[in-house]
N, C-alpha and C positions, 0 to 999 in steps of 0.2 A: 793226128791228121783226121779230120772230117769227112764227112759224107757230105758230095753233092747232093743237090736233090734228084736232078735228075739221072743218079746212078740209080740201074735196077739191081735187085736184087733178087735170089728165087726165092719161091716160096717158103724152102726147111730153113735156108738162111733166115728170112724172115721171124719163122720160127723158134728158131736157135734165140733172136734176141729177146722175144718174147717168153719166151720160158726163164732165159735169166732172169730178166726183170720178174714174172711172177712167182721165182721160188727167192726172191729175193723182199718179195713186197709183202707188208702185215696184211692188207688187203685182199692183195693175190692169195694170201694161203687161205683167208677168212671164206672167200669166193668158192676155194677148189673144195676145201672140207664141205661147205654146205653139198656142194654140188654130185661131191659122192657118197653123202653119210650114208644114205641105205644100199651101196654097193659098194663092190672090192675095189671099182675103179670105173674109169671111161676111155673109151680108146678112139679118137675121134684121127679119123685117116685123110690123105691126099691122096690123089692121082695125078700127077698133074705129065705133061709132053713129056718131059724130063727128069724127074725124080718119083718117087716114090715113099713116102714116110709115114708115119703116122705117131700121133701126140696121145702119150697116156700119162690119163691123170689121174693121183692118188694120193693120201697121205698127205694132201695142202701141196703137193708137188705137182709138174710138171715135165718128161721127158719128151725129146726127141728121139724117135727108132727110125734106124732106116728097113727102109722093105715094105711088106703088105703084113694088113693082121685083118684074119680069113673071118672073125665076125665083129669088127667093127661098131660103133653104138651110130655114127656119123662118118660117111665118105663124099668128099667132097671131089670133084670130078670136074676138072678145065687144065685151062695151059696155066704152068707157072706164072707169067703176065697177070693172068687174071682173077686168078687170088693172091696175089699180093695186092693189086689193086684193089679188092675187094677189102680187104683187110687193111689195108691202109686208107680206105677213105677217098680214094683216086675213082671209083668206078660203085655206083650201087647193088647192092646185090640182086635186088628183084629185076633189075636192067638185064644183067650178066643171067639170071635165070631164063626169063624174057626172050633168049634173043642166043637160048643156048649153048653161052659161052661157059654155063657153070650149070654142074647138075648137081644136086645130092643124092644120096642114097640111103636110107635108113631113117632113124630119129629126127629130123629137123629140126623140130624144138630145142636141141642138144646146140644147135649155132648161135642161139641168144644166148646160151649163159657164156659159152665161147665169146661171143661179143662184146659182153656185159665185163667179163676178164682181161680182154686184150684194154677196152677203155680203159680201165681202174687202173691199170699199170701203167700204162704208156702216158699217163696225164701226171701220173705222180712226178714229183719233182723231185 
C-alpha cells in the first residue's frame, strides 16, 4: 500500500526513511564518510511542536535518537510541518527562515551537506 501524496508525515518519520535509504546507498555512505572523516561524528538535531530527535552521523551511517543531545553540531527549530516541507521540497528554506517558521542553531553550513545527502538518496532508483 502506497502513500498518498497528500499524507503528512512528521518530521523523525521523515527521517526514519531517509536514514534507511542513506545506510542503504553506496552514495549515502560515500557522502556521510567524507562528511565526518576529521571527526567522531555529527549530530544534527530537531525541535520541532511535537517531537524531539536528533540524527547522528558516523561510520558512513546514519541514526535516528529520540530526545535532545545538549551539544549539537546543527539544531533545526520549527513545527514538524515545516521541516518536512522543507526537506521535501514543499516549502524553501530561506522562505521558512524569512518569515520565522524555521530557525537554526549552530553550524549552518552543516544543512548543505545534509541536503546534498537527502538529494543523492532520495533520487536514486
Amino acid at each position: 500500500m502506497g502513500r498518498r501524496s497528500g499524507t503528512n508525515i512528521s518530521a523523525k518519520q521523515l527521517f526514519q526513511a531517509i536514514a534507511m535509504r542513506a545506510n542503504r546507498s553506496v552514495e549515502g555512505a560515500k557522502i556521510m564518510q567524507n562528511w565526518t572523516r576529521h571527526y567522531y561524528g555529527k549530530v544534527i538535531q530537531f525541535q520541532t511542536d511535537t517531537e524531539k530527535f536528533h540524527l547522528v552521523i558516523a561510520d558512513g551511517r546514519m541514526k535516528v535518537v529520540e530526545g535532545e543531545y545538549v551539544a549539537s553540531d546543527l539544531t533545526f527549530q520549527g513545527s514538524s510541518k515545516t521541516i518536512s516541507e522543507v526537506f521535501t521540497g514543499k516549502k524553501r528554506i530561506g522562505d521558512a527562515l524569512k518569515n520565522w517558521e524555521l530557525v537554526l542553531v549552530g553550524a549552518g553550513h552543516e544543512g548543505f551537506t545534509l541536503g546534498r545527502l537527502i538529494t543523492a538518496v532520495m533520487l536514486e532508483v
